[in-house]
ZAMARGU-4260 file (C-alpha; in steps of 0.2 Angstrom, whole numbers, plus 5000, padded with zeros to 4 digits):
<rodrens>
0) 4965/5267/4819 | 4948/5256/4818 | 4957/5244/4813 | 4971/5244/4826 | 4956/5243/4837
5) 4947/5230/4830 | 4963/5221/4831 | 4968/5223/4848 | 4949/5218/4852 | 4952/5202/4842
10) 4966/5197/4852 | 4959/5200/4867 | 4946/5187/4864 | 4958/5175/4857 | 4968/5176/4872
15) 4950/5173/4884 | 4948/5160/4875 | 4961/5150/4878 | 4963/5157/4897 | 4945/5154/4901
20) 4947/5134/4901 | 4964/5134/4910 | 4956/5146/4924 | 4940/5135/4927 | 4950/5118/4929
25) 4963/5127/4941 | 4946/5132/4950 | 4939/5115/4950 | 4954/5108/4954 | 4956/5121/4969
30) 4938/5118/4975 | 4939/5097/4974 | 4957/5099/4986 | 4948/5111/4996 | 4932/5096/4998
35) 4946/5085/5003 | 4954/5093/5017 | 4938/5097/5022 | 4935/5079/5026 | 4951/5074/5037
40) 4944/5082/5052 | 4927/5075/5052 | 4935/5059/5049 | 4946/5060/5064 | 4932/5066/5074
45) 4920/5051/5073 | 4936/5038/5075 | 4940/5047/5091 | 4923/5049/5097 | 4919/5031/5093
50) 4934/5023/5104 | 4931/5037/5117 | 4912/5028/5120 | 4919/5011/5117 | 4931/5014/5130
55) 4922/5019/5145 | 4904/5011/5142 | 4902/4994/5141 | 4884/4995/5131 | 4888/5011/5123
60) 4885/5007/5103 | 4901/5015/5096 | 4892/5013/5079 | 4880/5027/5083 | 4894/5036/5093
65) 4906/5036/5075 | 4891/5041/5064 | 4881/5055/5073 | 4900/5063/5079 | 4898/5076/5064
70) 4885/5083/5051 | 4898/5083/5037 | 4894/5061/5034 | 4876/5060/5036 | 4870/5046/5045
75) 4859/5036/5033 | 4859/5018/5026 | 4865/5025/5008 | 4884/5031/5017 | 4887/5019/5030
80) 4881/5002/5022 | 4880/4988/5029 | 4887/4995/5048 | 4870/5005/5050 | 4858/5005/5061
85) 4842/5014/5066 | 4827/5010/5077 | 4817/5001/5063 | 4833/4998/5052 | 4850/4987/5053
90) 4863/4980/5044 | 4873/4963/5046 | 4886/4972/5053 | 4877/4985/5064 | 4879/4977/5082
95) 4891/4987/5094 | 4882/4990/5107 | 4886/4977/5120 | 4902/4972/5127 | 4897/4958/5134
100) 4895/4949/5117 | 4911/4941/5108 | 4898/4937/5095 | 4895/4954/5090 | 4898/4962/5072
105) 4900/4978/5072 | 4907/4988/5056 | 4916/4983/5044 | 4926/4963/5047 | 4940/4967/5035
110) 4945/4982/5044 | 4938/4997/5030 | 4953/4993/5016 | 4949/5000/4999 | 4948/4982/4993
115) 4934/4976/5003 | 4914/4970/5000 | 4910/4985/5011 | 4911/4996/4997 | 4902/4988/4983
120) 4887/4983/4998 | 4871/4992/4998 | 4866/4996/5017 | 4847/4989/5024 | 4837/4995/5009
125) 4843/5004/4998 | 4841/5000/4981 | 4857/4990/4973 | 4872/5000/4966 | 4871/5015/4978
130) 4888/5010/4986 | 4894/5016/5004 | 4903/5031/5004 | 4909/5029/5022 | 4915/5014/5033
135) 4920/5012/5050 | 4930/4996/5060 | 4934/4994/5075 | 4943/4979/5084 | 4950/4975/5103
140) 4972/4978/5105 | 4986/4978/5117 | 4992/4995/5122 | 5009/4993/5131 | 5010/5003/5148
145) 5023/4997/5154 | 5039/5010/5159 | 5047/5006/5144 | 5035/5010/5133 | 5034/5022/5121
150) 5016/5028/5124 | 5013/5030/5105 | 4994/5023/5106 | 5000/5009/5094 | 4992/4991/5096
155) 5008/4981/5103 | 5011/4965/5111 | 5018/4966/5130 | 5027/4950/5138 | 5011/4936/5141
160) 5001/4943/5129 | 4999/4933/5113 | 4995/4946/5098 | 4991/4965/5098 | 4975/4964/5089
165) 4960/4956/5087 | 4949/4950/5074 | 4940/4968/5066 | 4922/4967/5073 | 4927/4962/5090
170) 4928/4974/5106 | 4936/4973/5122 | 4925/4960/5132 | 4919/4969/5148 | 4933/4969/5162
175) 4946/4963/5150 | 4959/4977/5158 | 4957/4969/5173 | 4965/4954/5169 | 4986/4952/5173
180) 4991/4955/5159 | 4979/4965/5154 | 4979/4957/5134 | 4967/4965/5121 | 4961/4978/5133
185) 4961/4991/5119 | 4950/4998/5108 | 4955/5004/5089 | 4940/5010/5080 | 4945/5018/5061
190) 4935/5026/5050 | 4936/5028/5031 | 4927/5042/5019 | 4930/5038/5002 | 4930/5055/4992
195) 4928/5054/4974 | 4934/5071/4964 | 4923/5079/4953 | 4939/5085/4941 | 4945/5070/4931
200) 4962/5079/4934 | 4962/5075/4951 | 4956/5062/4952 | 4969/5055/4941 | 4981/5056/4956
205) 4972/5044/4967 | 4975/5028/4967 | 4963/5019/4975 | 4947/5010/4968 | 4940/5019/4957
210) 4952/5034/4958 | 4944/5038/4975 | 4955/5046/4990 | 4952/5035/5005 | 4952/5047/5019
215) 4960/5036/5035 | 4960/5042/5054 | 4962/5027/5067 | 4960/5029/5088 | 4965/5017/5101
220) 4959/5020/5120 | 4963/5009/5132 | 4947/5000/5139 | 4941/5011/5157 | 4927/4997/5164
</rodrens>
């Protein structure tokens, strides 16, 4: 009988042992999809936020609008790179706050894809190879509001206007929706959080740089000054 025990004790712990490592990747895996969908509401959060301001203030800074929309990115140089500013610290591409400007850079100029500089770019000192984790781009667009139009908040191109979009950087000059027709009287800010999985399983499923998900929300408002 002791031995049946021993036995069944035996297996038992054979079986552990091979459950054991199957039940803490599903765990991992279940914790780094959890971290992700955490991250899409944040990120459509800040892009909303940012072309809310950069809508209806003319010297709002949509930069600061984007980054302090939610605790979940924190604002420092380390995670926005080169699109940061502070009162003491800013970076090449930090100035959104005037309207008024069409020389302004403001986030990132190639418009936050997974293959630009931005994301191999230290922000204003911070030591070299702590890359941006999160980037934000924002440029000026045509919104169609014409009858016909399907209203969809996509940057189109209406009769007199010669593109949809702008150059990334660039924001509605001030008073642009005044003008018949009103062209480029949008703005389109999108913001980027590039989550890297913790679980080489997971991460084996992204195909981005680096086998990071790129986490993408863009808004477009037409310009209200």
């Amino acid at each position: 009988m002791s031995n049946r025990r021993r036995g069944r004790r035996g297996q038992a712990l054979v079986e552990l042992g091979i459950s054991l490592p199957v039940i803490i990747v599903i765990a991992f895996v279940a914790g780094d999809l959890g971290r992700a969908f955490y991250y899409r509401l944040p990120v459509a959060a800040m892009a909303s936020a940012g072309a809310r301001l950069g809508a209806t203030a003319n010297t709002g800074d949509v930069g600061s609008a984007v980054r302090i929309q939610t605790g979940a990115v924190p604002n420092t140089a380390a995670v926005w790179g080169q699109a940061y500013t502070s009162g003491s610290t800013n970076g090449s591409d930090s100035d959104c706050s005037n309207s008024n400007v069409s020389s302004q850079r403001c986030g990132d100029p190639s418009g936050c894809v997974p293959n630009s500089s931005f994301w191999s770019t230290p922000g204003p000192g911070v030591t070299s190879g702590a890359n941006p984790i999160a980037c934000f781009a924002m440029r000026s667009c045509t919104v169609n509001t014409g009858g016909s139009s399907a209203h969809d908040g996509q940057c189109t191109a209406p009769t007199g206007c010669t593109s949809a979009t702008g150059a990334w950087q660039i924001r509605p000059l001030a008073a642009s929706s005044q003008s018949s027709p009103p062209c480029l009287a949008a703005l389109q800010v999108t913001v980027v959080y590039r989550f890297v999985a913790s679980t080489p399983v997971v991460a084996a499923f992204f195909s981005g740089p680096g086998h990071s998900l790129f986490e993408t929300a863009t808004a477009t408002s037409v310009e209200e000054y």
